[in-house]
N, C-alpha and C positions, 0 to 999 in steps of 0.2 A: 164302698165308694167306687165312681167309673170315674176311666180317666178318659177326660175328652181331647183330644189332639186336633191344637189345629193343625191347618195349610202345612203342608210340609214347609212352605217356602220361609216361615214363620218359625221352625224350631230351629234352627241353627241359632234364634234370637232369644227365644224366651223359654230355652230351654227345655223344654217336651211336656213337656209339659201338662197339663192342668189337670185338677181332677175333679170326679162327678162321683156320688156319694150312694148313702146306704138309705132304704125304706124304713120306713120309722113305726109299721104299725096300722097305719091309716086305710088301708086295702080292708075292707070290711068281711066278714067270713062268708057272706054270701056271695062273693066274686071264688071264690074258690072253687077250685076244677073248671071253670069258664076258661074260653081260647080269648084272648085281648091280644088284639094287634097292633097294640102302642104297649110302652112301660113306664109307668110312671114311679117314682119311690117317695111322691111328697102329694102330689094330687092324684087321687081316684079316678077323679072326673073325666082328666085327660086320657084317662084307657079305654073310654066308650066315645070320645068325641072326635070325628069323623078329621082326619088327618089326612089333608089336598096335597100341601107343599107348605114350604118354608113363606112365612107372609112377607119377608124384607126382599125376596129373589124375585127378578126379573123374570118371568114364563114366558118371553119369550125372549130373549139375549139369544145373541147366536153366538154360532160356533165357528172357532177359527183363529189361526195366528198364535204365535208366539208366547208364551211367555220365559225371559229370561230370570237366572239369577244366579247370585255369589254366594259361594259357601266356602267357609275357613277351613282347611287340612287336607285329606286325604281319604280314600276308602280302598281297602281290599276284599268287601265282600258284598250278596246280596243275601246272605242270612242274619236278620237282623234281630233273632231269637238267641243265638249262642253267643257269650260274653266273649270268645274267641273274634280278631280282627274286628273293622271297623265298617260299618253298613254304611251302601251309597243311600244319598240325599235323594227321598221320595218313598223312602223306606221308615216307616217304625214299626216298635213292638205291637203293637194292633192292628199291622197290616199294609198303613199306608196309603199309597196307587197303586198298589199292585193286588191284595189279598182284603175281603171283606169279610167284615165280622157277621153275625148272627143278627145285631140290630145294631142301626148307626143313632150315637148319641145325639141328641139335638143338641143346637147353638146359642137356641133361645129361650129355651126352658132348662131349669135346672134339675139335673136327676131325671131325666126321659129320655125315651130309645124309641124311634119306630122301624119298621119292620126295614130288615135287606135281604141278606141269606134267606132269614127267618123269615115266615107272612105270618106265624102267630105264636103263644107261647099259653100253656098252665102250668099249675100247682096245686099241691092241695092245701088243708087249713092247716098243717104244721109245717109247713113249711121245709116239708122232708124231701123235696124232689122237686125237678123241674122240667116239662115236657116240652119242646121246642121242632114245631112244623116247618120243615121247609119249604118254599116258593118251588115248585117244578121247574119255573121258566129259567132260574139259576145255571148258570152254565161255569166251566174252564175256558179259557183263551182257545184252545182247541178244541170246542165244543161237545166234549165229557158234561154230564152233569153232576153236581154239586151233588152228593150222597148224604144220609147220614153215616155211612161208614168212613166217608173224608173227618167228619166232622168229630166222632168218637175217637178216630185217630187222632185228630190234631189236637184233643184236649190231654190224649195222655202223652202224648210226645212232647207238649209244650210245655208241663208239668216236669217233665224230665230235663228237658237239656232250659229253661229259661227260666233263672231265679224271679222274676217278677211274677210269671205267670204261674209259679208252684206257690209263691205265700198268698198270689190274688186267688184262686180257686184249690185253697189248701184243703178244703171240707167239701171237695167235693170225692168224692169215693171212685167212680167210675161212672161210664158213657153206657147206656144201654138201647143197642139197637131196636127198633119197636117194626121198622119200614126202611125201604129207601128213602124218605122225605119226613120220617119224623124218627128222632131222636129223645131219650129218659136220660137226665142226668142222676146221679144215688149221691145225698150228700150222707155224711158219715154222722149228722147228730141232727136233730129236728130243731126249729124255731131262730134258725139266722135266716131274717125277713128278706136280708137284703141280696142274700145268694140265687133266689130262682130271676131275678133281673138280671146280676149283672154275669150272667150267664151269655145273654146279649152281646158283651164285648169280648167272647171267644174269636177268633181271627181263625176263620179255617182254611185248612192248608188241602192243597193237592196229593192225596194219598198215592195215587197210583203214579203221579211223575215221578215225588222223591221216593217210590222204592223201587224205580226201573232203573236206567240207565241211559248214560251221557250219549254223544254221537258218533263216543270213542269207545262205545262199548262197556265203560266204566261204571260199577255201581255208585250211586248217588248217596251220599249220609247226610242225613239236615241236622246232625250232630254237629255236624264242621262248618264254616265256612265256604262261599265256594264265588266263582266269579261265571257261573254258567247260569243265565237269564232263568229263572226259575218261572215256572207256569202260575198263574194269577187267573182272578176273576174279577179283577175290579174294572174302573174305568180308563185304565194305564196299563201300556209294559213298554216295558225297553227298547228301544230303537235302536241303540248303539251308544256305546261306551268307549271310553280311553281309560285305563283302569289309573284311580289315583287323579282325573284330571278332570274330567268330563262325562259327563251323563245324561242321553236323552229319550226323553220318554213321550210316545205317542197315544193320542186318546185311541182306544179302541170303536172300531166304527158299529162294528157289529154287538157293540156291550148290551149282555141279555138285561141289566137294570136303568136303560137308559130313563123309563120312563116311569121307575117308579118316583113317591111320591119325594121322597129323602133329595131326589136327585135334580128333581125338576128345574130348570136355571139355574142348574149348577155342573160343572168339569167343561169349562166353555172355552177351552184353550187346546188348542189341536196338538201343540208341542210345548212340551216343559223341560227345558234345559240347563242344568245348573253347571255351571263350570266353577273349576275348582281353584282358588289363590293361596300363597303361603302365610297370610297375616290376613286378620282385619281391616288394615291399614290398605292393601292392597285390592281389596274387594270393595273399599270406599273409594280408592279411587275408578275402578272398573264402573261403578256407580255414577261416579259424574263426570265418568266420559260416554256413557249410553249404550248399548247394544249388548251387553253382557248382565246388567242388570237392571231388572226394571223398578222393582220395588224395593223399597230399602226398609226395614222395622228396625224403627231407631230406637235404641237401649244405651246411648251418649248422652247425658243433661247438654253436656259441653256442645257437641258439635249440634244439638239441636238447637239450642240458642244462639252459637255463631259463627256456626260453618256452614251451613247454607246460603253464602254470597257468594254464588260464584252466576257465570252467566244462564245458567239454565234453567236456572231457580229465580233471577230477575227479570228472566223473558217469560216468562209460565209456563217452559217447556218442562219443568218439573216444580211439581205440587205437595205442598208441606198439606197434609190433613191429622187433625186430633179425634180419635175414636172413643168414646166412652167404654172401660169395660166394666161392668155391673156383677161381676160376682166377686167368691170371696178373695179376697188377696192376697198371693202367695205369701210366704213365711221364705224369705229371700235373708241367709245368714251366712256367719263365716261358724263351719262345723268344725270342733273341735274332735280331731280322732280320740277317742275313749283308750282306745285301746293301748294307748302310748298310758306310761305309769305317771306321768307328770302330769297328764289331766285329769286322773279318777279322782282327787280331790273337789270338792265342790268348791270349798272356798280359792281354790285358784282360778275353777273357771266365771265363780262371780266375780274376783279382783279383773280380770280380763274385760267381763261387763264394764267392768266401772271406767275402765280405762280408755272405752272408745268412745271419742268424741265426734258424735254423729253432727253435731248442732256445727261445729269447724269444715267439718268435710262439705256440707251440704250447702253453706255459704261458700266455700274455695273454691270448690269440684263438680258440684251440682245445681251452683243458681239457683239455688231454694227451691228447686224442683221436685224433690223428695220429700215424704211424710215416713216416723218412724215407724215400723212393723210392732206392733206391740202386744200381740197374739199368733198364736198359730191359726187361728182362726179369725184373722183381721177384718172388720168393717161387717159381719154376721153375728145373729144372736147366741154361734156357737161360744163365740170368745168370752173368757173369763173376766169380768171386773169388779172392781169394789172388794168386798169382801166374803168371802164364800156361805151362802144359807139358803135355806128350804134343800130341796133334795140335795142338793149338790155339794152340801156339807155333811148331812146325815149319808153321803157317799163315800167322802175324805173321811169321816169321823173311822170308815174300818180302816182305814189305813191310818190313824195318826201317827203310831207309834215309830212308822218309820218314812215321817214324813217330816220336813224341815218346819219348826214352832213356829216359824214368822206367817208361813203359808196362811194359818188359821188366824191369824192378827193382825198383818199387814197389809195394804193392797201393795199387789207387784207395781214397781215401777222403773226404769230405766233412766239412767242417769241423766240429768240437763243441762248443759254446761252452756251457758248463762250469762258469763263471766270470766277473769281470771278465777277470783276468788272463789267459784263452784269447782273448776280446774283442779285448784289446789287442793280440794277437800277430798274429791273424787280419788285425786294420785294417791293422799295419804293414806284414803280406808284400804284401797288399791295394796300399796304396801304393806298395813296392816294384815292384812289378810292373806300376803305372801308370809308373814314375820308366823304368822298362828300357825300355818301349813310346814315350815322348816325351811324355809327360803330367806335370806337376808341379803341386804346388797352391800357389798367389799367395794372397794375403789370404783364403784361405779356402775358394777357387775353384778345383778339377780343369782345368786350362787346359793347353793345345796348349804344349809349350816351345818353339817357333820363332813359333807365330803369335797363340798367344792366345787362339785358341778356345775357348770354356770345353766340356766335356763333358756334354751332356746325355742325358738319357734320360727321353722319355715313354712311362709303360705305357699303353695302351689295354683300357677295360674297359665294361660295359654295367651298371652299377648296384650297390647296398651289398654284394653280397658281394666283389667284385672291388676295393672298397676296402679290406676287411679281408684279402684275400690279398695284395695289392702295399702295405698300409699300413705293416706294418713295416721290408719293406725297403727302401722308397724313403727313410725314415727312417735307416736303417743305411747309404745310398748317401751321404746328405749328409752322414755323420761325416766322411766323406772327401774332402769337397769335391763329390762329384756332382749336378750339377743337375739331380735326378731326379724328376718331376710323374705326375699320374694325368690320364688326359681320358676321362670318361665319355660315351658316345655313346647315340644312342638304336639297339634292337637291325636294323634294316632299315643305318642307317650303320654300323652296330659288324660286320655281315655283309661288308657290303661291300669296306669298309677290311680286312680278313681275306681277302676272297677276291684283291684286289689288291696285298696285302701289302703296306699303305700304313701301318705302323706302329715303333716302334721297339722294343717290347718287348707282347708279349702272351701269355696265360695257354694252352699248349696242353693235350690231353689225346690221350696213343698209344695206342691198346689192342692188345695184342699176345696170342698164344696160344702153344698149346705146339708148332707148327708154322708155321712164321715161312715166308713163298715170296714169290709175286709182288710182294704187297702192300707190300715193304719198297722198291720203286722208288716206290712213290706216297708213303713216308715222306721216306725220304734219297736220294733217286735224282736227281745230277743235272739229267737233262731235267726234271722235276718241280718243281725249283726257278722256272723260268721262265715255268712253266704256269698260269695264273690260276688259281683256285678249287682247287687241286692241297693234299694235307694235307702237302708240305714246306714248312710254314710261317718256318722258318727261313732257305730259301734252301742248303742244305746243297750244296756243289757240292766232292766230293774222289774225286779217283780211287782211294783206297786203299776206301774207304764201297765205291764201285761198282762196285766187282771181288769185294768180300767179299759184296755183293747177291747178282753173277750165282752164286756158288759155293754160295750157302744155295738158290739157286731149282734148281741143276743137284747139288746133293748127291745123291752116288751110293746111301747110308742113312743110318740115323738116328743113329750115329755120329758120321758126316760134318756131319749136319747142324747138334749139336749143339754139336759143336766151332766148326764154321765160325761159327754164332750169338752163341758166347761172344764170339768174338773181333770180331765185328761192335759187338757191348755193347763191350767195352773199346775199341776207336777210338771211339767215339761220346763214351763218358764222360770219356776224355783229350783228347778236341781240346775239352771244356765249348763244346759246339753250342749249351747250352742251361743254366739251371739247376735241379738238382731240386726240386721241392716236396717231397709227403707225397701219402701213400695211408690208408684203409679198407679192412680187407679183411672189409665187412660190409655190409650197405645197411639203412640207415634209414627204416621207412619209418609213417607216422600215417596212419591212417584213419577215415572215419566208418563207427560199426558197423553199417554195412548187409549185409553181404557174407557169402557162405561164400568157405572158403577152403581149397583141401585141407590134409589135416595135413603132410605138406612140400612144398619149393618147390625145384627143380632147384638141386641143390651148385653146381653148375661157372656156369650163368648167375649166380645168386644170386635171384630173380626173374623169375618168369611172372604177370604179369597177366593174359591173358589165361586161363587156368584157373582165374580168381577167377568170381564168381556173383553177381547179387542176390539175398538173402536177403529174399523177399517180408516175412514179419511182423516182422522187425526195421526193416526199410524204413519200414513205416505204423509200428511204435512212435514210430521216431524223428520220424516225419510227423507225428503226433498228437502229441506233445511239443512240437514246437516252435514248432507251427500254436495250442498252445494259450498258450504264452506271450507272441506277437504280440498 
């Protein structure tokens, strides 16, 4: 799987999100050892079809102006590879605006990469290796060029200090220098289809900055943290900073990809400036006072149904637009820690299921804006339904024996509360199923039957949305005796306590696509659980999970893969790892009417910022408007 990242300005909101999958097979053996300068992992076709530009961007948007925005907490670093301190806003684990990967995933096709770093890539027919050409015209900010010895560095140094990027390229053995501009990756076992692609979303680093030295003479370690502007090859670096407050970044003039094809009508914003607030709450209001943020990605039911009356939003100086997004749907849950002794029971984490009343919340708290998640693989042909047959049960059938009975009999479904009288049912299996596990309730109190321990459960969360998504259910936990609390942290602790999985219950979010591969060991893979900073936030440690991994990473095609996938979704949803929330399958997004905008916006992403514009005379309208009401 790749993970596609949007707009930086976009993850503070939906969480980093998304991800882009594994090749199924369909690459025919005669494309083997051929140089293809597109990647496709679902269509063939697209790696021989001449790739202009993105078809929804403007080719000729200009360049210039501003863009502002709010971001919740803090940062003390620009290394955003080490699970140490907290990386500024414009930064992710792929690089970002500052450092480009090998190929940039598309927005609008699912599972494709064309060329950036890279201008082409092969393999052979097993799949044992992957050769990867680089572009000459590739440059550093200080016009160094892009090596392949940058590039064999950064895969084994990222491999070392970044838990994501050691379980996403686990099989790959070593970088073998061939040239300055082409690079051999060596994987460690032949026939993971999906490894010489996503080889593509390596983010290479500057070899020779980080092993020189600062302007104090100090050696540099990209082990650590550091707050010293690190050198880049993207279409951004840093302008100036206020560490913890404020952070701005300048388009590079002289950027050696301006004109490739990935870019064309896109990075059209001269300045990108996030400034930094102590609350959510604080950065909405920064919002609808103007100049501090321009775009808002709203993730409120509430405030986007009826907080938008104020005057800026009744004069049209700020624009409510709904964006379709067309893939698959995250898996958006409250992840129970494994590793605590009072969830390794299943029947407690099903009574838990039973107990949240999604259908309450979603009328109270959400204005029926929400649809239930009822897959890890929501709204695609990955997700499991009905009842498990053809391959996908002759798959489960090796795993029966340690697999839950109802799995093969039932179809999964999640509670419906309907009613009182569903309510009622719901509490008592609820109870039930505490009473089977050793749990009974005393004067009120979900208590240990042998010792008395009362049952508790605190969610961890970083501010007022996070009490309106845990507020209902921890309400629905105490009908039943659960001593269930919230503890709000501030976002640098709330990182933290996540990356050391020092919590009892917290809000995750999975983004999966339509090709599910490596990436599923950094979800539920065993080793991963133990791994600091690693996305198994749950702690998920089952051999039936990690067998069903290796078989979607080594599916022989898209059949196989498909099946295997299902049945990875049904053990996931029968052992309740986790419990579901609700999805969008839309993005919400307010703006100030500065901006051109093409007339669409990539289906499958849902959202490209970056092929938005400032709109010079709507810019000064709104300047001289509001400059005249001060």
């Amino acid at each position: 799987m790749r993970l596609l990242s949007l707009p930086a300005l976009a993850a503070p909101f939906l969480g980093g999100l998304l991800s882009l999958g594994l090749v199924t097979g369909t690459v025919q053996a005669q494309n083997q050892e051929e140089w293809l300068t597109s990647s496709s992992l679902i269509d063939p076709d697209a790696e021989r079809e001449p790739f202009d530009r993105y078809s929804y961007v403007n080719p000729d948007a200009p360049k210039g102006g501003t863009l502002n925005s709010a971001v919740t907490g803090t940062f003390d670093s620009f290394n955003p590879f080490v699970v140490r301190g907290t990386s500024a806003a414009g930064l992710t684990t792929f690089g970002g605006l500052l450092w480009e990967t090998l190929m940039q995933q598309s927005l609008e096709e699912p599972s494709t990469s064309h060329p950036l770093i890279a201008e082409a890539f092969k393999y052979p027919e097993d799949y044992s290796s992957a050769t990867y050409r680089l572009n000459p015209k590739a440059r550093w900010h200080d016009g160094e060029p892009v090596t392949a010895d940058d590039v064999a560095w950064s895969l084994e140094i990222l491999k070392e200090i970044s838990p994501m990027h050691n379980r996403y390229f686990a099989n790959v053995e070593r970088a073998e220098i061939i040239s300055d501009h082409e690079v051999k990756f060596i994987f460690d076992q032949a026939g993971n289809k999906e490894l010489p692609h996503i080889m593509g979303d390596l983010p290479v680093l500057p070899k020779h900055w980080w092993e020189g030295t600062d302007k104090d003479g100090n050696q540099r370690d990209v082990k650590q943290p550091t707050l010293e502007p690190p050198l880049g090859s993207g279409p951004y670096k840093i302008a100036s900073f206020d560490p913890g407050s404020r952070i701005t970044w300048e388009r590079v003039k002289d950027y050696w990809g301006e004109e490739l094809a990935v870019n064309i009508g896109r990075n059209n914003f001269d300045r990108r400036v996030y400034t930094y607030f102590t609350d959510a709450n604080a950065a909405w209001l920064a919002f609808q006072k103007g100049g501090l943020e321009d775009i808002q990605i709203e993730n409120s039911s509430r405030r986007w149904v009826t907080g938008y009356d104020f005057p800026a939003v009744n004069e049209g100086d700020i624009v409510k637009q709904v964006f379709d997004d067309g893939g698959v749907q995250p898996m958006q849950a409250y992840v129970l820690n494994l590793r605590e002794d009072r969830f390794q029971d299943r029947r407690i984490r099903k009574a838990l299921t039973l107990v949240y009343n999604f259908e309450e919340m979603n009328r109270t708290q959400f204005f029926g804006q929400n649809t239930r998640t009822t897959s890890f693989f929501h709204g695609s042909e990955l997700a499991a339904t009905g009842l498990p047959e053809g391959r996908e049960l002759e798959i489960l059938q090796e795993f029966k024996d340690k697999l839950p009975p109802e799995l093969f009999t039932e179809e999964y479904k999640l509670p419906v509360y309907d009613g009182p009288q569903a309510e009622r049912q719901y509490l008592r299996e609820a109870v039930q199923l505490f009473a089977e596990a050793g749990w009974v309730i005393r004067d009120g109190k979900m208590v240990n039957e042998k010792t008395g321990e009362p049952f508790t459960m605190e969610f961890l969360g970083r501010g007022p949305t996070d009490e309106i998504i845990a507020g209902g259910f921890i309400q629905s936990l105490r009908k039943i005796g659960v001593d269930a609390s919230l503890r709000i942290v501030d976002i640098s602790q709330y990182i933290n306590r996540r990356n050391e999985f020092n919590f009892d219950v917290v809000t995750g979010i999975f983004g999966q696509t339509l090709s599910p591969g490596n990436e599923q060991r950094e979800y539920w893979g065993s080793e991963a659980a133990s791994i600091s900073g690693s996305r198994n936030l749950g702690g998920i440690q089952d051999e039936v999970v990690d067998a069903l991994i290796d078989k979607i990473i080594f599916a022989s095609d898209r059949e196989e893969l498909v099946a295997t996938t299902r049945a990875l979704d049904r053990v996931l949803l029968w052992n309740y790892f986790m419990v579901p929330q609700y999805h969008r399958p839309v993005v919400w997004v307010a703006y100030w009417n500065k901006f051109g905008i093409p007339e669409e916006q990539p289906e499958y992403a849902g959202l490209d910022l970056d092929s938005w514009w400032i709109d010079p005379e709507k810019e000064a309208a709104l300047a001289a408007k509001y400059r005249s009401q001060q």
